[in-house]
Residue, then its C-alpha position, 0 to 999 in steps of 0.5 A: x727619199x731624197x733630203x730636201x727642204x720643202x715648203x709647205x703650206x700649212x694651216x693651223x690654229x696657234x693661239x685660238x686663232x686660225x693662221x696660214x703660213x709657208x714653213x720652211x722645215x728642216x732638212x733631216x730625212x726621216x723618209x715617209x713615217x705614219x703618225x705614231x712612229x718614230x723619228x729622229x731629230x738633231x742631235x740623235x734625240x727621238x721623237x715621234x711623228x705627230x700632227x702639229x696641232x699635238x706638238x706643243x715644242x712644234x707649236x712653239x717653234x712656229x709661234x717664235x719663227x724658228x720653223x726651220x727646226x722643226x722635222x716634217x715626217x709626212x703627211x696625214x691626209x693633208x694635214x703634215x707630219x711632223x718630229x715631236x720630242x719626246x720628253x719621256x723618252x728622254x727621261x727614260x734614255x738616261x736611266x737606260x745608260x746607268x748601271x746597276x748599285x750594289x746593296x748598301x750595309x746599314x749602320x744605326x743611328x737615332x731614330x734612322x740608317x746611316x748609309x753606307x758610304x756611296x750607298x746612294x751615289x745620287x744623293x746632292x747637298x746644296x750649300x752657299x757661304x754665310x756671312x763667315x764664308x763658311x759653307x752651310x747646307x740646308x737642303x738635299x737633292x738628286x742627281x739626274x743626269x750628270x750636270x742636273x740635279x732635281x730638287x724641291x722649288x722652296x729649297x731655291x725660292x728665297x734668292x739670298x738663301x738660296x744655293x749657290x753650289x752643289x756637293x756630290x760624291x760623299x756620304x759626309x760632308x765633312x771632308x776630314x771624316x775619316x770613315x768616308x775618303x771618297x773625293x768630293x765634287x763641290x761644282x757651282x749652280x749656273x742656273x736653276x729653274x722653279x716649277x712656273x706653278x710653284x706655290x710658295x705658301x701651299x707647296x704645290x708644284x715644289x719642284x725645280x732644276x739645277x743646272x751645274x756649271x760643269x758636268x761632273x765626273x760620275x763614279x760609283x760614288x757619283x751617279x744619277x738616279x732614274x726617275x719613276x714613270x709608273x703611278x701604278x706599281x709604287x712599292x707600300x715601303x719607300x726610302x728617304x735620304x738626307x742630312x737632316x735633323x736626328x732629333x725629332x722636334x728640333x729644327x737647329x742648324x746644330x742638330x743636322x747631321x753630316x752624315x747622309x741618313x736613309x730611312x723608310x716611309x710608308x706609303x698613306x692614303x692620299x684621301x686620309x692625308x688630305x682630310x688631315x691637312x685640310x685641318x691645318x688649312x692645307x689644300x692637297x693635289x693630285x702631284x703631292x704624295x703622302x707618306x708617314x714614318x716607320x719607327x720614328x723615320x721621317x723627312x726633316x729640315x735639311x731633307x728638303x729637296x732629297x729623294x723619295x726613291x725605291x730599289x728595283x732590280x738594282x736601280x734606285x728610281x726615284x718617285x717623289x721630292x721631299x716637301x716638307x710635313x708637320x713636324x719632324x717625326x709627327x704623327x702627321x704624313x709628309x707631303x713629297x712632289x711626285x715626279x712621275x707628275x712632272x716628267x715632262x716639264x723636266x724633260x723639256x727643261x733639260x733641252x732647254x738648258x742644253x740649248x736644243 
């Protein structure tokens, strides 16, 4: 088939009201493709033909006028086709090009692992100065590609304390360590992006994208994380990495550890959970996940934002953003963000980031 721009009359509800307008589409030739198939958009993205009243991007791109993005695919009856991005398939491409890590050796500590070094080459500390100009970290998060890392909305809801740059690549972060010589990448936040539902007194929806000012240089210290689609086949025992608190009931700065710490948790059941912090006047969501410690493990300050994750045939995937608990080693669960919940406000929000 030809390329061609076409015109076409198209009729749609936008915004609970009945419009007609002439849409002038893109010219990318995707032939005559049925609703449910592939298609291609700018940029070698894919994406899947649909009608336009199931595409919320399409949808958008007609409310802002930009119609001459939008890719037709054909028409079913008369209503039209058209390229619908796919931010699944996005998310789930950029597992597909990393490769897989090797078993890591695990070394005690209190109450928790101490990870090998490049152990878990995901793992992001975000800092900013303090009034010393000194750095300081206080919460975790996870590399997902190689300019975004996936953390939790409270880590960046406060703007004087919020984090100003990101740290990649060691497994201390003090750079003299002489048990960790891999280089660090300390690369500054162009801009971060909050859940727009983001509850700051429940937690609910704590979840949010960093933005980093350049990519950085992966490595085998330095390697994005996949995130989990499935909510089904979730493994009873996961993992949680951070720098967070080694003393159970201390929150002090001098109390977090500089070097990255694993643990393992345990899956708990949500209904349970729920009763339990419904005590505390807690209201759970579908979104939030409980899990409880193993042996005193569990997610502390400075964890905050890391990832809940577990190993599959050699891939770390990433099920869960650490959100906060009771306290430090409490019999209480702690509560993570489930990303397989969010994969595509994560997915369209990294197209944005990238202008597409």
């Amino acid at each position: 088939m030809l390329k061609a721009i076409l015109i076409i009359l198209l009729a749609t509800r936008i915004a609970n009201c009945q419009e007609t307008m002439f849409l002038r589409v893109s010219d990318i030739d995707n032939s005559v493709l049925a609703d449910g198939e592939q298609c291609s958009l700018s940029g070698g993205r894919q994406g899947i033909c649909k009608e336009i009243t199931q595409c919320d991007s399409v949808k958008k791109l007609l409310v802002t006028k930009r119609t001459s993005e939008i890719v037709r695919c054909s028409f079913h009856g008369i209503k039209p086709l058209v390229c619908c991005p796919q931010s699944q398939k996005f998310i789930k491409a950029l597992c597909e090009n990393l490769k897989p890590i090797p078993l890591g050796l695990d070394f005690k500590i209190t109450n928790g692992l101490k990870a090998d070094v490049g152990e878990f080459p995901y793992q992001a500390a975000l800092g900013r100065k303090n009034l010393e100009n000194f750095l300081e970290f206080n919460c975790g998060g996870s590399l997902i590609a190689d300019d975004i890392v996936l953390t939790a909305a409270h880590c960046l809801n406060k703007i004087k304390e919020a984090a100003t740059m990101v740290r990649l690549g060691r497994t201390s972060l003090n750079l003299t360590d002489e048990f960790d010589d891999s280089t660090a990448e300390d690369i500054d936040i162009e801009t971060f992006k909050l859940h727009p539902k983001y509850n700051s007194r429940s937690r609910q929806n704590d979840i949010a994208l960093i933005k980093l000012k350049r990519p950085a240089k992966l490595s085998d210290n330095i390697k994005p994380i996949c995130l989990s689609t499935d909510d089904k086949n979730i493994p009873t025992n996961l993992t949680i990495t951070g720098y967070g608190s080694t003393q159970p009931g201390t929150s002090t700065k001098s109390s977090l550890s500089d070097w990255l710490l694993k643990g393992t948790v345990q899956s708990y059941p949500n209904d349970e959970c729920t009763k339990m912090y419904k005590s505390l006047g807690k209201d759970l969501i579908n979104s939030q996940y409980c899990a409880n410690s193993v042996s005193g493990v569990d997610a502390c300050q400075g964890d905050s934002g890391g990832a809940l994750n577990y190993k599959k045939d050699g891939y770390y995937f990433q099920y869960g953003v650490i959100s906060y608990g009771a306290g430090c080693g409490s019999p209480f669960p702690a509560i993570y963000t489930k990303v397989n919940q969010y994969l595509d406000w994560i997915g369209d929000e990294m197209l944005k980031f990238d202008g597409q």
